[in-house]
Each structure stands twice: as structure tokens, then as C-alpha cells.
C-alpha positions as CSV (number, residue, x, y, z in Angstrom):
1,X,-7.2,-37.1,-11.2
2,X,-8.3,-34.6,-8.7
3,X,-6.2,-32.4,-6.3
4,X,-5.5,-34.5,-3.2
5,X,-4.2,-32.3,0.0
6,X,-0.6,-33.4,1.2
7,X,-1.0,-35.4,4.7
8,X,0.0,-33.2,7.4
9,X,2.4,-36.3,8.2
10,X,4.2,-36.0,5.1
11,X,7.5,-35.4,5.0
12,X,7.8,-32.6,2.5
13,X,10.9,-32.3,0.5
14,X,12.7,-29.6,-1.6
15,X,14.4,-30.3,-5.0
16,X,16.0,-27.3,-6.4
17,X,15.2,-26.4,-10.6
18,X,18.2,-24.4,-10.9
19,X,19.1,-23.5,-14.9
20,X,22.6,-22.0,-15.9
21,X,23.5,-20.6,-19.1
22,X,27.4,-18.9,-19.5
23,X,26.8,-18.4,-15.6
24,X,30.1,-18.6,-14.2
25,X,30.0,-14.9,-13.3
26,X,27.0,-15.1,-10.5
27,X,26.1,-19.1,-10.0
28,X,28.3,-19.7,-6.8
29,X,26.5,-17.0,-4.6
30,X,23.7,-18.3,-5.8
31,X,24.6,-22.3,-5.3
32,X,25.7,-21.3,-2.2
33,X,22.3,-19.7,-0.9
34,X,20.9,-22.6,-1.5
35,X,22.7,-25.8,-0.1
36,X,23.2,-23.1,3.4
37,X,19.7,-23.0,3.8
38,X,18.7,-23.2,7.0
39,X,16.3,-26.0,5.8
40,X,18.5,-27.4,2.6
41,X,16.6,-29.1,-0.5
42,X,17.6,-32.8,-0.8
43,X,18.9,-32.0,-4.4
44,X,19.8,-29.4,-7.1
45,X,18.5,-30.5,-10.4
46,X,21.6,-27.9,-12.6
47,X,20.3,-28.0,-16.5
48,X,22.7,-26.2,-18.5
49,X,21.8,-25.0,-21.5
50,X,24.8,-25.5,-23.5
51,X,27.3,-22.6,-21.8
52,X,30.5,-22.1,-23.3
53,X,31.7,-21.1,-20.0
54,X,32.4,-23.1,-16.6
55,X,29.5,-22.6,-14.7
56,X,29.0,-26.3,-14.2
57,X,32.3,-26.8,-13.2
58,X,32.0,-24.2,-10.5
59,X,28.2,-25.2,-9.4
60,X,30.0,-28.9,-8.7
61,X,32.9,-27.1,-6.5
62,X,30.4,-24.9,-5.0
63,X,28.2,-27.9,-3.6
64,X,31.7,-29.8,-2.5
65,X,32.5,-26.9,-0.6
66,X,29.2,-26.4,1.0
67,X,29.3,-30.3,2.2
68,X,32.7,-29.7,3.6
69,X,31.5,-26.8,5.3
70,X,28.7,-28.5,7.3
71,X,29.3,-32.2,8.1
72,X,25.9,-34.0,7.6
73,X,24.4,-31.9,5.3
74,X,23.3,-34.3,2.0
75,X,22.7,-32.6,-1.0
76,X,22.3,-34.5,-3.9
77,X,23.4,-32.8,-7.5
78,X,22.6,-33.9,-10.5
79,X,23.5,-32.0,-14.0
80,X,22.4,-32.4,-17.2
81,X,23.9,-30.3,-19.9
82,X,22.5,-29.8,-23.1
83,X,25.2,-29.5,-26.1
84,X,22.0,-27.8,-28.1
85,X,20.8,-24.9,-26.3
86,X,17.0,-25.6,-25.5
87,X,16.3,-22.1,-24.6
88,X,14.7,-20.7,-21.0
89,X,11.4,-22.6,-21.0
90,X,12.4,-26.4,-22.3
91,X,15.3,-26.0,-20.4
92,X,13.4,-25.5,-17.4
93,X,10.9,-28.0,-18.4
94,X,13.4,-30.5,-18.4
95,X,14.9,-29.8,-14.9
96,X,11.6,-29.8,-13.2
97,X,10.7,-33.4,-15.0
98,X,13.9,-34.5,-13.2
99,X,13.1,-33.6,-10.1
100,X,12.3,-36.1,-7.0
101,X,10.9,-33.8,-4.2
102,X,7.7,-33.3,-3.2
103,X,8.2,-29.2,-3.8
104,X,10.0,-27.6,-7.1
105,X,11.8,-24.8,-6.2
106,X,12.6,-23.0,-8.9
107,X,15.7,-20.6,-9.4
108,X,18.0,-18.9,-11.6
109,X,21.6,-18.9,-11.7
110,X,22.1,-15.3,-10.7
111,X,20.1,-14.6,-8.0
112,X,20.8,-15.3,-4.0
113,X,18.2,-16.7,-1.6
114,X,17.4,-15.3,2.0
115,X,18.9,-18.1,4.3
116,X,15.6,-18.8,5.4
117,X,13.2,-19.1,2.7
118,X,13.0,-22.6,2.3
119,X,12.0,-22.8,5.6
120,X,9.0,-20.1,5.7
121,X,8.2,-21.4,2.4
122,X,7.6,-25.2,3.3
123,X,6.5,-24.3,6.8
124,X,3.5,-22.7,4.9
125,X,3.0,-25.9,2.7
126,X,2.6,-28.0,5.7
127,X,0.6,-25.3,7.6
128,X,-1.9,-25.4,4.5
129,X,-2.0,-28.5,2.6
130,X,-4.2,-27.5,0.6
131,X,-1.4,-25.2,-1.7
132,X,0.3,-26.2,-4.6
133,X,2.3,-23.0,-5.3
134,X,3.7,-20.4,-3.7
135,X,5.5,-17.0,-4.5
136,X,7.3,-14.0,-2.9
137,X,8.1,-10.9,-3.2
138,X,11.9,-10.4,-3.4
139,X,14.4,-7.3,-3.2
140,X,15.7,-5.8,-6.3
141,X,19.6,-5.7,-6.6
142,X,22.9,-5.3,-8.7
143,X,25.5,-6.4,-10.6
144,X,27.4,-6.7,-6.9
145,X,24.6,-7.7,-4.8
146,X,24.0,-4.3,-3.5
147,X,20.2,-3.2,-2.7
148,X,18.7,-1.1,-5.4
149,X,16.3,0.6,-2.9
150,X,13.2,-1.3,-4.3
151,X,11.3,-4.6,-4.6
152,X,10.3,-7.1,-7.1
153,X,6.4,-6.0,-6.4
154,X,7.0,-3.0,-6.7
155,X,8.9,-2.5,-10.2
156,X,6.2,-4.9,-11.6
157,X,3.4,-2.7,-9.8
158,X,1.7,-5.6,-7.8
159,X,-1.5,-3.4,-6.1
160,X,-2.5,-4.5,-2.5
161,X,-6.1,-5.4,-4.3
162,X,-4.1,-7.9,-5.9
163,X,-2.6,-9.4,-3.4
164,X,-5.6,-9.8,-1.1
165,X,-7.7,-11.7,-4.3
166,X,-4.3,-13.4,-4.0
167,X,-4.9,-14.5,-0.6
168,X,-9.3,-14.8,-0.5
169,X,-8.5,-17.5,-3.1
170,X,-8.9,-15.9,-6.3
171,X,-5.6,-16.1,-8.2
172,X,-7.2,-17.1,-11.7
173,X,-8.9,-13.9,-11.8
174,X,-5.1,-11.7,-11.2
175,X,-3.2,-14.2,-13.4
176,X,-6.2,-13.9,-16.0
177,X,-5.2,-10.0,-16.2
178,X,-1.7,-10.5,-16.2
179,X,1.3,-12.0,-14.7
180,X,2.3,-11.4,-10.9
181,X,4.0,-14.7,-10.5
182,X,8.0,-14.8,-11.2
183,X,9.4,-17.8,-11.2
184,X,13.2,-17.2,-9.6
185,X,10.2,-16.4,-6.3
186,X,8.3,-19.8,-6.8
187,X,8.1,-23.1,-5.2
188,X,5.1,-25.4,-6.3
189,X,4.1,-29.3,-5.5
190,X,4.9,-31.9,-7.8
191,X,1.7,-33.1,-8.3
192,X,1.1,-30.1,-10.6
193,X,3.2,-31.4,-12.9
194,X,1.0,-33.9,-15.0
195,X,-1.2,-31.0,-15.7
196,X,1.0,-28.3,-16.6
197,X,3.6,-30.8,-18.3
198,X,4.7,-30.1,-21.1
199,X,5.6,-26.4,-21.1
200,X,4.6,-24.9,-24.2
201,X,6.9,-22.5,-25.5
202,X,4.4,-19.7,-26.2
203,X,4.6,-18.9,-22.4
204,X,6.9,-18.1,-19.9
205,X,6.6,-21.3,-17.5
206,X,6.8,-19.6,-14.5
207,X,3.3,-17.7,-15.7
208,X,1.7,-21.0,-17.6
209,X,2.6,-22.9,-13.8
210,X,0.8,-20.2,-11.9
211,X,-1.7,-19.8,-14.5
212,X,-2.6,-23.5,-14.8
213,X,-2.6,-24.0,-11.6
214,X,-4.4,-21.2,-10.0
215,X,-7.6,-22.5,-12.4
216,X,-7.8,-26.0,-10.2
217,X,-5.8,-25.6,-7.1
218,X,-5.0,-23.2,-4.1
219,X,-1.7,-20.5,-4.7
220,X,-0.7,-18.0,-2.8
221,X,1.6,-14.8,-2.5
222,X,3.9,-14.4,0.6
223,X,4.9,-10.5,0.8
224,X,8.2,-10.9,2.5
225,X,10.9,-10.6,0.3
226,X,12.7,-13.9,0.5
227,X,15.4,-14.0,-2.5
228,X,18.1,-11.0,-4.0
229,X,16.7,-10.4,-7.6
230,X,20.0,-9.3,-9.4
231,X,19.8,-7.1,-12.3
232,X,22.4,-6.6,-15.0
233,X,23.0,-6.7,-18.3
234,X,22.5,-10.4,-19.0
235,X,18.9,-10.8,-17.9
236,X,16.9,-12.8,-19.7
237,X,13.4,-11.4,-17.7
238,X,15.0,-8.6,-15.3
239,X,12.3,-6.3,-13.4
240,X,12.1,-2.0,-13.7
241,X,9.3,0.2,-13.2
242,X,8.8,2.1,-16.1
243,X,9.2,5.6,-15.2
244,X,5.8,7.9,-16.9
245,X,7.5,8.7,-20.2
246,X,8.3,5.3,-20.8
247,X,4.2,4.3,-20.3
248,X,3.9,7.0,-22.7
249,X,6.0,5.9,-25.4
250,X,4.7,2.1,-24.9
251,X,1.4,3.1,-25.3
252,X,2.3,5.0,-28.9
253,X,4.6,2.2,-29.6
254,X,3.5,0.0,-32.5
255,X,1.6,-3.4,-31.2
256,X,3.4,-5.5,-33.6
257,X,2.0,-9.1,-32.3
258,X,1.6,-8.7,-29.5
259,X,-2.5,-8.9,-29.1
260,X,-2.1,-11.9,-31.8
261,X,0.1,-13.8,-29.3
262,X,-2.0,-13.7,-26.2
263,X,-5.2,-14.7,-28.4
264,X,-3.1,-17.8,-28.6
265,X,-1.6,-17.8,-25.3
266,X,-5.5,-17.9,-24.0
267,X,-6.2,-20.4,-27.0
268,X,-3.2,-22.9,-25.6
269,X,-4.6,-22.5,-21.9
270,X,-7.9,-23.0,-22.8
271,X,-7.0,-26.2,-24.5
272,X,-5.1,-27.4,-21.5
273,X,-7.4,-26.8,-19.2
274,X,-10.2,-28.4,-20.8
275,X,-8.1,-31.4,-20.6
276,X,-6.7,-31.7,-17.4
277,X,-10.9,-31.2,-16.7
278,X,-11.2,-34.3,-19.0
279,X,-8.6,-36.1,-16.7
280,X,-10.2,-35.2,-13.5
281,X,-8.8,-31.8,-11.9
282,X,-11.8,-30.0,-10.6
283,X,-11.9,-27.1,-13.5
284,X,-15.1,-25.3,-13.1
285,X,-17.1,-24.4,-15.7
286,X,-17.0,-20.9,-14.7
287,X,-13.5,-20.7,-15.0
288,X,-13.3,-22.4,-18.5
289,X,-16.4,-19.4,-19.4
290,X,-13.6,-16.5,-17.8
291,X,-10.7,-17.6,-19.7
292,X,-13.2,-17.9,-23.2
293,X,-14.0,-14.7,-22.2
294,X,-10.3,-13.6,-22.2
295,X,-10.2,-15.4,-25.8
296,X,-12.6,-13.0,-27.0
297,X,-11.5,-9.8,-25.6
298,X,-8.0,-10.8,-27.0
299,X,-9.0,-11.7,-30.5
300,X,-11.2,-7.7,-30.7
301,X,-7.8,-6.4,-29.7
302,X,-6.2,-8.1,-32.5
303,X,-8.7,-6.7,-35.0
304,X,-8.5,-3.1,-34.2
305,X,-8.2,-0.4,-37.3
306,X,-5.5,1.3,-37.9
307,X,-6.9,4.7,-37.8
308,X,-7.1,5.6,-34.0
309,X,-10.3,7.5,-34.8
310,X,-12.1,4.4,-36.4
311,X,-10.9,2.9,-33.5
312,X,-13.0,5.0,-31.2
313,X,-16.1,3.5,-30.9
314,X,-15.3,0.2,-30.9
315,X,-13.0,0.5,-27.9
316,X,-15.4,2.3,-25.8
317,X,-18.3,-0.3,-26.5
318,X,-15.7,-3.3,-25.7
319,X,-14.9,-1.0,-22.6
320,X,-18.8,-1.1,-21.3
321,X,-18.5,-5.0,-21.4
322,X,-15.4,-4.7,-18.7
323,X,-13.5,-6.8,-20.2
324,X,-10.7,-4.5,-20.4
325,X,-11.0,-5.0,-16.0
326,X,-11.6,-8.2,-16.3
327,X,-9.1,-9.6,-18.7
328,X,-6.3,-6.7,-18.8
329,X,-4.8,-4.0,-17.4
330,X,-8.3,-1.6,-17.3
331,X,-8.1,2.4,-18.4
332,X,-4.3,1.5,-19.4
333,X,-5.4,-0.9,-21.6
334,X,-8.1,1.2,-23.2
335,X,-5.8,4.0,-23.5
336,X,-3.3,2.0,-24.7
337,X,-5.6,0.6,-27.4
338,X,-6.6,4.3,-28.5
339,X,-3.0,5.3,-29.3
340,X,-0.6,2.9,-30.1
341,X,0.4,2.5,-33.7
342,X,-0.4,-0.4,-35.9
């Protein structure tokens, strides 16, 4: 089934992927943020993952109290609770398959959106219909709420050449490099889902969304910073810059598995996508050569001696192919590569 552009007379809709586990501490700012929007979803879909805690209870008084609030406003929530914890990406699997809306939006329990980003965000959906996902940048705060002094983009070191292949249409080529996309920023059209459905649990779904997505259909970044990221203690994925020393000591760190998992990261894409090719979705063949290129550049990496002088050679021939531009993080990579332990 091939991509087919949202009329411009659709009504779009917003249903709200929100997941909570032992919560209770942060999920009615957040809650909140969302039903005072100042254009509201038409549901929260809450999947709790088994919380020993009352974050449930208060997400239900938190909605009651926004609908008493503001007469008229309808906001539909539905919960499911788990009593076996699915962990992050099946639980978030199974709130998106819940949802009714035209648009996901998904969204952690401890964050707090801008009052207006549903708005900017669907008013680009319907401004473009040829999207399917959308993300933002967002501003970087505490425990409290109170501003750190920095932004999402900038702790994850999101480069303005990355952004602008972003925008010209070229977002398998980032994504094939590495991650920009978090998910806490994203809202995407449900007609993604039958081709990134089911989530395996090898990625992160915010990344295997984007990812998937970006090899068929049009996503884009919006620069504005349209949520509060909190970071504390409890994050599952939190954001930080690391600060010089800490590139240092990564890049002398051991690589345990990590090469070995994204070999089978790419492996996993690669197999979807040559399926949701099989189904219809316009995957070019281009795009299926990229990401075998990415397959190979991945496995080398996982085959690298463990003498960092045997490595030498190599590395710098694997480096003349650019695939460490292509396919990873470039001279860092390399580098990286040359020094880490095994």
C-alpha cells in the first residue's frame, strides 16, 4: 500500500501515547499540558507499565479536573495497565495500537508540553500533507521544571547540516548515521503504523518510527522548542552533552556489543523494509542499497582486532570508502575505532 497524502479537508485528529511507570511524582504537570492545549487531542491513550505507585489514579483526577476547568472540552481517556511490566518499547507499542486519531502524539509521563504545540504541530500537517512525522526541538529542564540553560538539540549535538537534509527531504540519510529523533518531541500519522508495527525490541521506537519512516515517506524537524524535557534521576533516555573528557574516556572505553547490536539493528530494518516494499510503500532501491551499505560498515566494525595497531590499516582503508560519513559519526567514529578497548 503506498503513501497516500492526507486531504486537505481532513479533519486531523490528535490521540495522545502517553506511558507511565511509578510516575506519580511528575504525571499531573504533564497530564495537564496536554488536555490545556490550546488545540486538545481527542484522547489520551495512559499504558502503565505495572507501577506500584498511583500515577493512574492521579492521571484520572488530573483529566476530571481539566474537564471541570473548561466546559466543553472532550477528552477521552482510556488506560490500560499492565500487571507485568512490558518495558519502554512494547509498552509503547501497545498504546499507539490503541490509538484512534489520525496523529500519534507521543509523550512521557514527566515531561510538560508548550500550550501550543499541538497546534503548530498539526497546523504543519495540514499545511503539508504530504508528512507523516514530525519532531522538535525542546528545552532541557529539572527536577522542578526550572530551565537548565540548554536545549534538547543541543545536548544531543544536532548540526545545522543536519537539520537542513532534515528539511531538503533527506532524513534517511541523518537517521542512517544516527538518531536525531526523540520521541517525548514526536507526533506521526497513523497510517505509518502497519509498516512500522510491531516494534521490535532491539530499537528504541521512537528511532525505528523515524527510521522506518524516513525510508518511504516525508519527516521533518521543527526547531522551536515545543515541550519541557525534565531531567532527573529516574530517566529512562535523559539528554547531556558530554563534556571533552567524557568523549575521551568513551572513545577508550571497551565496545562490549555495541558494533554487534547495530549490525543487527541494520539487519532488522533491512528486513522490514524490504517488506513493507513487498507490500507496496514506495522503498527505492537506492535506499534498500544505503542501508546494506550500513550492514556492511557495521559488521567490519564488529570484526576489528584487538590490538589497536593491527587495527590501523584496516580502519584507514574502511575510512577511504566513507562509510564512516556515510553510515556513522565520521573522524569520531574512526578515532573512536583506533582506541577503544576490546
Amino acid at each position: 500500500m503506498s503513501v497516500v497524502p492526507a486531504s486537505s479537508a481532513e479533519a486531523l485528529t490528535v490521540s495522545v501515547a502517553l506511558c507511565t511507570y511509578n510516575g506519580e511524582r511528575f504525571v499531573r504537570e504533564q497530564v495537564r499540558s496536554i488536555c490545556l492545549q490550546t488545540r486538545p487531542p481527542i484522547e489520551i491513550v495512559l499504558s502503565d507499565d505495572a507501577s506500584r505507585d498511583a500515577c493512574v489514579e492521579v492521571a484520572r483526577a488530573t483529566v476530571e479536573e481539566c474537564l471541570r476547568e473548561r466546559p466543553g472540552l472532550a477528552i477521552a481517556l482510556r488506560v490500560i495497565v499492565n500487571p507485568v511490566g512490558l518495558r519502554v518499547v512494547k509498552n509503547f507499542e501497545q498504546a499507539v495500537r490503541a490509538c484512534g486519531g489520525t496523529l500519534i502524539a507521543l509523550s512521557d509521563q514527566d515531561d510538560a508540553w508548550v500550550p501550543e504545540r499541538l497546534e503548530r504541530l498539526v497546523a504543519e500537517f495540514e499545511r503539508r500533507p504530504e508528512l507523516r512525522l514530525l519532531h522538535s526541538d525542546a528545552r532541557l529542564v529539572d527536577a522542578q521544571g526550572a530551565p537548565l540553560g540548554g536545549t534538547l538539540f543541543h545536548a544531543i549535538e544536532v548540526t545545522a547540516s543536519e537539520i537542513e537534509r532534515m528539511h531538503a527531504g533527506q532524513a534517511f540519510d541523518v537517521l542512517l548515521r544516527r538518531n536525531i529523533v526523540t520521541g517525548a518531541t514526536t507526533v506521526f500519522h497513523r497510517d505509518l503504523l502497519d509498516a512500522v508495527l510491531p516494534f521490535p525490541v532491539e530499537w528504541v521506537h521512537d528511532e525505528w518510527i523515524a527510521t522506518v519512516a524516513s525510508a518511504f515517506a516525508r519527516i521533518d524537524t521543527v526547531e522551536a522548542q515545543l515541550i519541557d524535557y525534565r531531567q532527573h534521576g529516574g530517566n529512562q533516555i535523559g539528554a547531556r552533552r558530554d563534556t571533552f573528557m567524557e568523549k575521551v574516556r568513551k572513545a577508550l572505553a571497551s565496545r562490549g556489543t555495541t558494533h554487534v547490536e547495530r549490525a543487527r539493528k541494520a539487519e532488522l530494518l533491512l528486513e522490514r523494509l524490504e517488506q513493507v516494499a513487498r507490500a507496496g510503500r514506495p522503498v527505492t532501491a537506492d535506499t534498500l542499497d544505503k542501508l546494506r551499505g550500513k550492514i556492511v560498515h557495521q559488521r567490519f566494525r564488529t570484526q576489528l582486532p584487538a590490538s589497536r595497531w593491527a587495527r590501523v590499516l584496516p580502519i584507514l582503508r574502511e575510512a577511504r570508502t566513507g562509510r564512516y560519513d556515510r553510515f556513522g559519526r565520521g573522524f569520531r567514529g574512526v578515532v573512536r575505532d583506533l582506541f577503544e578497548s576490546v
